[in-house]
Backbone as XML, in Angstrom:
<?xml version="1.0"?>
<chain id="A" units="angstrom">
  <residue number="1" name="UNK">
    <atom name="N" x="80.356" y="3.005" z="-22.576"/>
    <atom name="CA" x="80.780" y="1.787" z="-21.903"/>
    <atom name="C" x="81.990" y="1.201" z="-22.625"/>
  </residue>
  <residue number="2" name="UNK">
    <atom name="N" x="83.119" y="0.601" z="-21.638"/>
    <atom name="CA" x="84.194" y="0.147" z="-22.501"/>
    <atom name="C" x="84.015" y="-1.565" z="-22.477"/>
  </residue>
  <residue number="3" name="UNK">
    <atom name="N" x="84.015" y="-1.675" z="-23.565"/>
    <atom name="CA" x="83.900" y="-3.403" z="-24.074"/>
    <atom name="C" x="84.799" y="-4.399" z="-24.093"/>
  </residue>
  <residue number="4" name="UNK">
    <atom name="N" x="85.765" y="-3.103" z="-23.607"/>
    <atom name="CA" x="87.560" y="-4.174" z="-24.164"/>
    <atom name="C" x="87.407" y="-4.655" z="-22.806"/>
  </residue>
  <residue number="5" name="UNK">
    <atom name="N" x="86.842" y="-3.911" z="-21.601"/>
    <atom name="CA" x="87.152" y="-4.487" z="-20.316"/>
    <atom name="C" x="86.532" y="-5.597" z="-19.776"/>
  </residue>
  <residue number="6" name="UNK">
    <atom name="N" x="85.125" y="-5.678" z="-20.505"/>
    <atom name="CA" x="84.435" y="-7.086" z="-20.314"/>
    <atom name="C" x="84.787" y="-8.049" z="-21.080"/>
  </residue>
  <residue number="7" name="UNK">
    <atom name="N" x="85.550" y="-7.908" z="-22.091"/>
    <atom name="CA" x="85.969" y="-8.786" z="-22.833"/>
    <atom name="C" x="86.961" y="-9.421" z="-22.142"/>
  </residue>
  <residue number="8" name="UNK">
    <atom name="N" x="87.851" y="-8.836" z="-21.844"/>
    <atom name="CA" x="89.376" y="-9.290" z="-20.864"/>
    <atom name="C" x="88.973" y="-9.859" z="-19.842"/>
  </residue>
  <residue number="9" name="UNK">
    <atom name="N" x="87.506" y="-9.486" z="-19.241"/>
    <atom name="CA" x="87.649" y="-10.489" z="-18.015"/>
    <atom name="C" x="86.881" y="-12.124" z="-18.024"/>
  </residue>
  <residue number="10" name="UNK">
    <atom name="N" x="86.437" y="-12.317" z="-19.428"/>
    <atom name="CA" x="85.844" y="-13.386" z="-20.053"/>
    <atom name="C" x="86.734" y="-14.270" z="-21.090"/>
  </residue>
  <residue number="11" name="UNK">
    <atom name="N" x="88.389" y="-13.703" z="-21.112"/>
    <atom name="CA" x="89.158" y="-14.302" z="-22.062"/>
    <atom name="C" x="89.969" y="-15.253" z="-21.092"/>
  </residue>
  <residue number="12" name="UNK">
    <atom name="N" x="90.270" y="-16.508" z="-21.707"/>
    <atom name="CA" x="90.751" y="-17.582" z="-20.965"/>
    <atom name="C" x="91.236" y="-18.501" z="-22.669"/>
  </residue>
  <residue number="13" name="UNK">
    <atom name="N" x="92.430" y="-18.837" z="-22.314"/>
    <atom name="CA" x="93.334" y="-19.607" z="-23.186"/>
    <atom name="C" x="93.660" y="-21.107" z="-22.622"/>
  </residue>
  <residue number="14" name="UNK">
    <atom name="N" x="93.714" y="-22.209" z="-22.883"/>
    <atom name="CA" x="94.300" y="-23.563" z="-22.462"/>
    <atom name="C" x="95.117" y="-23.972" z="-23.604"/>
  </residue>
  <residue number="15" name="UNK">
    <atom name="N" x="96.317" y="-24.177" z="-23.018"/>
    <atom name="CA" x="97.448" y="-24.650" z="-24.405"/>
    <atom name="C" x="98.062" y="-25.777" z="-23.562"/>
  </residue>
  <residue number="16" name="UNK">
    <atom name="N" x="97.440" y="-26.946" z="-24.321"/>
    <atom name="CA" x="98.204" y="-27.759" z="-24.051"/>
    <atom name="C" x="99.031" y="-28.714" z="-24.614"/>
  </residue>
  <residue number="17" name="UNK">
    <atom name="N" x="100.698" y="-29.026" z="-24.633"/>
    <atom name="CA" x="101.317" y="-28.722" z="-24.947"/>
    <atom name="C" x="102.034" y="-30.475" z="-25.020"/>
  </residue>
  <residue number="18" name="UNK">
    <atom name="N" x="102.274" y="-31.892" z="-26.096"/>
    <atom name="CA" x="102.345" y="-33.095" z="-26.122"/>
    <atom name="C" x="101.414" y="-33.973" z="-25.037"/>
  </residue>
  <residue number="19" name="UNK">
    <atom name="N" x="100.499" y="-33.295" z="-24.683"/>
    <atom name="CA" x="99.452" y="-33.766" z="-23.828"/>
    <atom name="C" x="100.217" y="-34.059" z="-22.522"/>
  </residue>
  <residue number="20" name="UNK">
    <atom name="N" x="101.412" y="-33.232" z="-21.852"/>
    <atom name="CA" x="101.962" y="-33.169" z="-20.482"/>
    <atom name="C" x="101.913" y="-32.251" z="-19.865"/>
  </residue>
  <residue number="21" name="UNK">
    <atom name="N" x="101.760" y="-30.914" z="-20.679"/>
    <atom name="CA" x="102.125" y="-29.728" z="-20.589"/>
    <atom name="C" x="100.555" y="-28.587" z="-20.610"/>
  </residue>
  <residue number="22" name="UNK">
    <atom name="N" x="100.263" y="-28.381" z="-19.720"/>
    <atom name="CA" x="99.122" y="-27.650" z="-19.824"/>
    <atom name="C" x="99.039" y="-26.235" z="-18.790"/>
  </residue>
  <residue number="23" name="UNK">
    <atom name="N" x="98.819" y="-25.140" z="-20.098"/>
    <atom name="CA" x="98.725" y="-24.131" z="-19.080"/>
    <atom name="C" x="97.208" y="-23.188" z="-19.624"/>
  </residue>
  <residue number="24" name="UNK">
    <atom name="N" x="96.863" y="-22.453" z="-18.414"/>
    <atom name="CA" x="95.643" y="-22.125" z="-17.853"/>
    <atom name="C" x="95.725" y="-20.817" z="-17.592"/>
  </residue>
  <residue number="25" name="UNK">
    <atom name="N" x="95.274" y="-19.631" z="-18.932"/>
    <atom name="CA" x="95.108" y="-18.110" z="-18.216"/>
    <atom name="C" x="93.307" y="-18.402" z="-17.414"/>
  </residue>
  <residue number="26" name="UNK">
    <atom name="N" x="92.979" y="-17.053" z="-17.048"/>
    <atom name="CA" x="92.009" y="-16.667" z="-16.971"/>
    <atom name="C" x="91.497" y="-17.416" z="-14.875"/>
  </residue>
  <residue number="27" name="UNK">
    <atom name="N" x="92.728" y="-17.992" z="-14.487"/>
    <atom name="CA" x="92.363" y="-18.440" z="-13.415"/>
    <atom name="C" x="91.663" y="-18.378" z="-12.338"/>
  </residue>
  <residue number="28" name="UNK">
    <atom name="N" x="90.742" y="-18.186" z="-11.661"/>
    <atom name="CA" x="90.370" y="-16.926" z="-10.090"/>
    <atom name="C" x="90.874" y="-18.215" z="-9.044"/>
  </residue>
  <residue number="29" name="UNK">
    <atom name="N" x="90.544" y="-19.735" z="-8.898"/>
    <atom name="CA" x="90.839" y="-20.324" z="-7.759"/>
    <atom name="C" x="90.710" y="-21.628" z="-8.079"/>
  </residue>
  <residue number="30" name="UNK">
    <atom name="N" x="91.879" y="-22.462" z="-7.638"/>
    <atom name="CA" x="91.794" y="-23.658" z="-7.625"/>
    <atom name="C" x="90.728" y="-24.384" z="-6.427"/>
  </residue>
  <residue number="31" name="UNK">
    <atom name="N" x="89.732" y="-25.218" z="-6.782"/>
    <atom name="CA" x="88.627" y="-25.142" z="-5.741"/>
    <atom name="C" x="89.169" y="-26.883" z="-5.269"/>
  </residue>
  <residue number="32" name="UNK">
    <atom name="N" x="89.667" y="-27.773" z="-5.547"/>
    <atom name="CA" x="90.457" y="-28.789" z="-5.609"/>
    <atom name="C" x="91.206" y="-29.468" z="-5.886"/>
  </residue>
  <residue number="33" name="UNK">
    <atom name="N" x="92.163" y="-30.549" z="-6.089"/>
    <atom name="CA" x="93.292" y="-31.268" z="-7.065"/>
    <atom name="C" x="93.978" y="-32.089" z="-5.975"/>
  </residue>
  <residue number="34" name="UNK">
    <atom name="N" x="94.251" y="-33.352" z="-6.861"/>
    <atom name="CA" x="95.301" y="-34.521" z="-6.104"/>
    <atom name="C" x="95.823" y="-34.564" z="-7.582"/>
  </residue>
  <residue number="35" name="UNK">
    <atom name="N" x="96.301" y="-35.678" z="-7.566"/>
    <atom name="CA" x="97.218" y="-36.431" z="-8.531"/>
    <atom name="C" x="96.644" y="-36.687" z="-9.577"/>
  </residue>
  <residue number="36" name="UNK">
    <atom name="N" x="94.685" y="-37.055" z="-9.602"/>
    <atom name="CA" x="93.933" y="-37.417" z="-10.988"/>
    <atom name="C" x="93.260" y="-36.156" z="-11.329"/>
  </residue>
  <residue number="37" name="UNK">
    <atom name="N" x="92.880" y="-35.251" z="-9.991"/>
    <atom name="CA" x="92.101" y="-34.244" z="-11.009"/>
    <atom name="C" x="92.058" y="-33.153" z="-10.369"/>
  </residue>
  <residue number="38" name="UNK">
    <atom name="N" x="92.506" y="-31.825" z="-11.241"/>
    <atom name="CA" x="92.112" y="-30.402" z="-10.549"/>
    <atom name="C" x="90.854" y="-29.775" z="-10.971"/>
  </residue>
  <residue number="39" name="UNK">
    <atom name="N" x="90.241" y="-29.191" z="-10.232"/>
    <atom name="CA" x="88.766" y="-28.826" z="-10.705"/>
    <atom name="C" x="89.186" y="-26.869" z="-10.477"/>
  </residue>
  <residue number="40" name="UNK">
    <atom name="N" x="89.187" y="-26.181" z="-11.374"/>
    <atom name="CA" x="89.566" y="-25.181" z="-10.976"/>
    <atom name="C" x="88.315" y="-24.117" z="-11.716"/>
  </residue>
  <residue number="41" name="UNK">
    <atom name="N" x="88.316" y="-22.827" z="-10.674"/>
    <atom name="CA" x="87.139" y="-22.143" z="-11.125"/>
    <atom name="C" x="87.908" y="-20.742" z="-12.081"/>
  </residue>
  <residue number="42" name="UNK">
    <atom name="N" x="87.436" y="-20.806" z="-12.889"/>
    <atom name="CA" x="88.280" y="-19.985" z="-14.171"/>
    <atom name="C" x="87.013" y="-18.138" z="-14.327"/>
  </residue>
  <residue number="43" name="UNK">
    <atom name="N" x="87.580" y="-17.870" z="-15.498"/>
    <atom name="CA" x="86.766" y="-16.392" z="-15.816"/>
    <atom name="C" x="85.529" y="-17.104" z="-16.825"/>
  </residue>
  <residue number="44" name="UNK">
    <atom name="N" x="85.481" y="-18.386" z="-17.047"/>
    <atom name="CA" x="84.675" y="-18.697" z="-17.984"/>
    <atom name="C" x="83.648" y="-20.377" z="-17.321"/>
  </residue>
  <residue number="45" name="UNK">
    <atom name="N" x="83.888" y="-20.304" z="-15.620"/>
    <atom name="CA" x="83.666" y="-21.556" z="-15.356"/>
    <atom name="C" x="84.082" y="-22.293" z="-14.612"/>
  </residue>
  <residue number="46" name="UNK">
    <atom name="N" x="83.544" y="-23.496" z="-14.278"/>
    <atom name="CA" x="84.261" y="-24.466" z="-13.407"/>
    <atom name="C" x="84.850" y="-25.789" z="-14.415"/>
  </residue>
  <residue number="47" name="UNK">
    <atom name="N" x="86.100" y="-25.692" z="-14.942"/>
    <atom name="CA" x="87.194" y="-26.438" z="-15.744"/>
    <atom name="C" x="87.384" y="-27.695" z="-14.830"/>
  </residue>
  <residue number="48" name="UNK">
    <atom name="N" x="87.239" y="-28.600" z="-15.225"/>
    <atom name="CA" x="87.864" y="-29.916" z="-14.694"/>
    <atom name="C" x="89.048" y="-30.802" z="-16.204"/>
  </residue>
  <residue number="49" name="UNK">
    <atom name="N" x="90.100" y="-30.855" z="-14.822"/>
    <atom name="CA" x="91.094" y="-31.824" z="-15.801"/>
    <atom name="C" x="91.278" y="-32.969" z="-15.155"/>
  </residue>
  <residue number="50" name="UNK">
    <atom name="N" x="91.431" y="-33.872" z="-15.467"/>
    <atom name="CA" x="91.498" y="-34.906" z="-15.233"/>
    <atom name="C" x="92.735" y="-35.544" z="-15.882"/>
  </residue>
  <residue number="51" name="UNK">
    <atom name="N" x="93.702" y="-36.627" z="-15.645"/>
    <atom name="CA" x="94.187" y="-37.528" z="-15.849"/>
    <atom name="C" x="94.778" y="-38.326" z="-14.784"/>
  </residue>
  <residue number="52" name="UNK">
    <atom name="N" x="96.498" y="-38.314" z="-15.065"/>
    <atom name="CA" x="97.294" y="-39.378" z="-14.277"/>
    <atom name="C" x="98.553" y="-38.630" z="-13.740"/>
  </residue>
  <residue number="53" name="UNK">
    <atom name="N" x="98.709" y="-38.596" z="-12.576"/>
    <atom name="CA" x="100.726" y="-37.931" z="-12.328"/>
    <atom name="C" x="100.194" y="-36.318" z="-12.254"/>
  </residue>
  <residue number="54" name="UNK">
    <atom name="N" x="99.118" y="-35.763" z="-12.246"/>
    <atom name="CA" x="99.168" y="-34.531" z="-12.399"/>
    <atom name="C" x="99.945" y="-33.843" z="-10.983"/>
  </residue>
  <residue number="55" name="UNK">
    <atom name="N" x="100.844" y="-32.891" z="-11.512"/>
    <atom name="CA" x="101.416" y="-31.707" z="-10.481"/>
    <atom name="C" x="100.704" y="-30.308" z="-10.644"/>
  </residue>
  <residue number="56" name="UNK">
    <atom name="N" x="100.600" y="-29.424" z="-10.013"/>
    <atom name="CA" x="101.215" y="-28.013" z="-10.552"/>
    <atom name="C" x="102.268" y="-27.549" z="-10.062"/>
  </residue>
  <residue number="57" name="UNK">
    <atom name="N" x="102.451" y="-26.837" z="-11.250"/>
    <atom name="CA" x="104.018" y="-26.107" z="-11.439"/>
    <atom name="C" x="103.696" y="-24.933" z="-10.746"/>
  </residue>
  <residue number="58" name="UNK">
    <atom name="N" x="103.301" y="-24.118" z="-11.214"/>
    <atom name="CA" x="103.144" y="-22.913" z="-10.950"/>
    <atom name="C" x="101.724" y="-22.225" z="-10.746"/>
  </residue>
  <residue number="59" name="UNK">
    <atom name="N" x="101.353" y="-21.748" z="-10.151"/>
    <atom name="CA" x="100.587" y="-20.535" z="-9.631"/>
    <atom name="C" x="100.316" y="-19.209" z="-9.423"/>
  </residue>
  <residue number="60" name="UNK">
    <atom name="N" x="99.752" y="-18.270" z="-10.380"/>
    <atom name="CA" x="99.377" y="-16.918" z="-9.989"/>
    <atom name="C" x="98.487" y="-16.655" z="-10.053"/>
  </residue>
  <residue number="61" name="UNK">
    <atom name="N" x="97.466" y="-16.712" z="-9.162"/>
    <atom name="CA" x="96.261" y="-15.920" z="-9.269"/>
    <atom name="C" x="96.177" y="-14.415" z="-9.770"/>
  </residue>
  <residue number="62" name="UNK">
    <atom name="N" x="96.972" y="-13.388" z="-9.039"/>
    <atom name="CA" x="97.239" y="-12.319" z="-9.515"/>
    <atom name="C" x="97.229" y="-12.006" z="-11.232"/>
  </residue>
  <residue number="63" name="UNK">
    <atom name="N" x="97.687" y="-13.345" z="-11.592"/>
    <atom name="CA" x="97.653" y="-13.063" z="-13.000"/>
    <atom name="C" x="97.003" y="-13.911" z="-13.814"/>
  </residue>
  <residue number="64" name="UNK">
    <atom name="N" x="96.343" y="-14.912" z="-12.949"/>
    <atom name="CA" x="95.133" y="-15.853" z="-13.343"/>
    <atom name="C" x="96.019" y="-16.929" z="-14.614"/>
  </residue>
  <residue number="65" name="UNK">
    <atom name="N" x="96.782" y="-17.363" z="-13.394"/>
    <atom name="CA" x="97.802" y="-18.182" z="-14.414"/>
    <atom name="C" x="97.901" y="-19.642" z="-13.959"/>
  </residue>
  <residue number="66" name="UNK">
    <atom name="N" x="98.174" y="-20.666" z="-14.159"/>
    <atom name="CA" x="98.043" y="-22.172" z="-13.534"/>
    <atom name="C" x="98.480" y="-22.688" z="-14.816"/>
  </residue>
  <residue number="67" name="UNK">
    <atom name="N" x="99.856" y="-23.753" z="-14.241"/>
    <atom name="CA" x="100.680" y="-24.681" z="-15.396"/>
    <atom name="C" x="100.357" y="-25.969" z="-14.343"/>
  </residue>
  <residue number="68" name="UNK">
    <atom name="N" x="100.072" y="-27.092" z="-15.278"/>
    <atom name="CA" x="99.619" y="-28.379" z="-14.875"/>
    <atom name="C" x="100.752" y="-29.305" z="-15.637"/>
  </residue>
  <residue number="69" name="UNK">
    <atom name="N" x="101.538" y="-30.382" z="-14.939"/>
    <atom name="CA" x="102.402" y="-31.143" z="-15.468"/>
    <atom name="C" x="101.518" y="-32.500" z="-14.909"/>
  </residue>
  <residue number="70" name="UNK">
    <atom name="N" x="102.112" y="-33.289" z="-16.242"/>
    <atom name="CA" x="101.176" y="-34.720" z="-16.021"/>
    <atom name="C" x="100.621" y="-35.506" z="-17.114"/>
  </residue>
  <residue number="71" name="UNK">
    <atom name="N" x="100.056" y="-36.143" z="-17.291"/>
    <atom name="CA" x="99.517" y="-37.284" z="-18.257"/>
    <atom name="C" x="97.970" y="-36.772" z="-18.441"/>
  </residue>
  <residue number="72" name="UNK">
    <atom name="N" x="97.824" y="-36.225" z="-19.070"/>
    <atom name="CA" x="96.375" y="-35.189" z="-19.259"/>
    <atom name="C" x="95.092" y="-36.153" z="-20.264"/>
  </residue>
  <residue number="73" name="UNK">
    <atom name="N" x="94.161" y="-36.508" z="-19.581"/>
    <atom name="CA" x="93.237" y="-37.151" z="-20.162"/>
    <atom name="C" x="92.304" y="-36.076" z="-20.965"/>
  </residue>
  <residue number="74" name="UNK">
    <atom name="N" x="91.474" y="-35.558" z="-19.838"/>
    <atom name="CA" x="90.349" y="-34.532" z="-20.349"/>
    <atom name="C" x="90.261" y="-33.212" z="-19.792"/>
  </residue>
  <residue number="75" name="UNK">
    <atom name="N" x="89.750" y="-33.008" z="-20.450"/>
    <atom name="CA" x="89.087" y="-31.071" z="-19.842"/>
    <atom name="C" x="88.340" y="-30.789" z="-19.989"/>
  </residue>
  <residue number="76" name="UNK">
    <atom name="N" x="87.225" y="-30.619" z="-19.093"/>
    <atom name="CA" x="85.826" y="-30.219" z="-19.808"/>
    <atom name="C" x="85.168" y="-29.083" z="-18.185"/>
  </residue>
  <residue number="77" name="UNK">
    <atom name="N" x="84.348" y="-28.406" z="-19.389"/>
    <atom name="CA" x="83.198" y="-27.084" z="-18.030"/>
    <atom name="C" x="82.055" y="-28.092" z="-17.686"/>
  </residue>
  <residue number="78" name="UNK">
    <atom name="N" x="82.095" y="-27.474" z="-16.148"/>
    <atom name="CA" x="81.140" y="-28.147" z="-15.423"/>
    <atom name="C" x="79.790" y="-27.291" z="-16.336"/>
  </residue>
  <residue number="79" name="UNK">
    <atom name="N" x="78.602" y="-27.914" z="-16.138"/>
    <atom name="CA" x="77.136" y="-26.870" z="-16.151"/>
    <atom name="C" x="77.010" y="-26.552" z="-15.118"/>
  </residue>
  <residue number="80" name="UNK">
    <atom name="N" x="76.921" y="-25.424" z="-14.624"/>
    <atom name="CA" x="76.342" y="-25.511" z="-13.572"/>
    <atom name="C" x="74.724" y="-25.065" z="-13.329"/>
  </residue>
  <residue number="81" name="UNK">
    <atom name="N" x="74.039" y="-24.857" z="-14.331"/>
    <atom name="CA" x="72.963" y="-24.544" z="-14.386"/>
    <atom name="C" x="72.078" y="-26.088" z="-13.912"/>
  </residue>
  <residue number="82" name="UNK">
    <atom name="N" x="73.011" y="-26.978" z="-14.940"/>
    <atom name="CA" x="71.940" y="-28.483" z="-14.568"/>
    <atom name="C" x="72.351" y="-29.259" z="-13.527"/>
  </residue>
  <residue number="83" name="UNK">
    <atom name="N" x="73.745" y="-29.114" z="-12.129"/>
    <atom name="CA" x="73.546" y="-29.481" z="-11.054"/>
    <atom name="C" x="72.426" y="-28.509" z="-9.960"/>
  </residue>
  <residue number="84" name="UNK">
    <atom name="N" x="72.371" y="-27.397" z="-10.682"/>
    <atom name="CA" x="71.300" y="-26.249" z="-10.077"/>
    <atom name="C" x="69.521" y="-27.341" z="-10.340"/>
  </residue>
  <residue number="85" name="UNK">
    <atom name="N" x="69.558" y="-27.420" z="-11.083"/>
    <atom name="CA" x="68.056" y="-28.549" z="-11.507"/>
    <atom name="C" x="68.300" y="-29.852" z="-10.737"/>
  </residue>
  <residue number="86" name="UNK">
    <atom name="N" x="69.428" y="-30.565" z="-11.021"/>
    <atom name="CA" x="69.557" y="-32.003" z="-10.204"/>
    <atom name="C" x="68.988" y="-31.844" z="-8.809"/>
  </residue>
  <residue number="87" name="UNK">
    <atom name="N" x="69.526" y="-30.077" z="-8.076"/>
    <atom name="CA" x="69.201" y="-30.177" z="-7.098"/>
    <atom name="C" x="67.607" y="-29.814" z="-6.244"/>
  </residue>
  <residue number="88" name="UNK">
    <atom name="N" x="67.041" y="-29.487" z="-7.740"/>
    <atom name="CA" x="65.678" y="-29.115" z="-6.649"/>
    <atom name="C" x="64.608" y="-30.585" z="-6.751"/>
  </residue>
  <residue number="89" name="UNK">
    <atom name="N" x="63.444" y="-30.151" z="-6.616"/>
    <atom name="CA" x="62.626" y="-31.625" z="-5.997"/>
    <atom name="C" x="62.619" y="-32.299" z="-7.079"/>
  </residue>
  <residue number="90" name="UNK">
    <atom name="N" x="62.565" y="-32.111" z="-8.277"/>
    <atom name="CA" x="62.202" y="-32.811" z="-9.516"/>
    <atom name="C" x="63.377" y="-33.399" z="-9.796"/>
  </residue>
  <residue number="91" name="UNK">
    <atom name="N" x="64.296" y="-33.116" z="-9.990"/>
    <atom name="CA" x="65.811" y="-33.010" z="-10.472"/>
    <atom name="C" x="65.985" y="-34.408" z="-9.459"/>
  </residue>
  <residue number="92" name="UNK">
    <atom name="N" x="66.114" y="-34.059" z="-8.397"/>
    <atom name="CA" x="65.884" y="-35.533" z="-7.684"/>
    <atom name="C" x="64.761" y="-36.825" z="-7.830"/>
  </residue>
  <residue number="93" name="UNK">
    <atom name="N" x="63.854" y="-36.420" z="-7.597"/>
    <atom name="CA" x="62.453" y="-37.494" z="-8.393"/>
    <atom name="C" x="62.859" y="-37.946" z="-9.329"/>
  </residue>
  <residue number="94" name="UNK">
    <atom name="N" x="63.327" y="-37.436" z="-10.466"/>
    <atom name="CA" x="63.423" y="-38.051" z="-11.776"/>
    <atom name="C" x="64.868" y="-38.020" z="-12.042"/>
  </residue>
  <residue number="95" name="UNK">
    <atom name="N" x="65.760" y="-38.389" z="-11.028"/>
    <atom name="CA" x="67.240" y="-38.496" z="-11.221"/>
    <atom name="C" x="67.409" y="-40.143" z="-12.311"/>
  </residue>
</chain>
């Protein structure tokens, strides 16, 4: 089995760059974005950024690439395991 190949498809970099400048390997699809926040689904996740003025610059999926210009607050991975719990009967009962 080759390891280098599962490795490469689990590697993802964020450099961001005087906190305006942010770029994004590892991309598969931007799943939303306005001006405060892109929520994008990566090789490692669902990434949310958030701030103020956000654009994107550029786009390649092909190469799982995404540059974000803007006033950059946060970045953080969704769980998605614990909106998976929020959503069954309990997860609601005891919201």
């Amino acid at each position: 089995m080759n390891y280098d190949v599962k490795n490469e498809m689990n590697k993802q970099e964020l450099k961001l760059k005087n906190r305006t400048n942010l770029e994004i390997t590892g991309v598969k699809k931007i799943e939303s974005l306005n001006s405060e926040e892109f929520i994008i689904n990566t090789t490692l996740g669902i990434l949310v950024v958030k701030g103020s003025n956000l654009e994107m610059q550029q786009l390649d999926i092909d190469k799982g690439l995404l540059w974000i210009n803007g006033n950059i607050d946060s970045m953080s991975y969704q769980n998605i395991e614990a909106k998976k719990q929020k959503n069954n009967f309990f997860g609601k009962v005891f919201k």
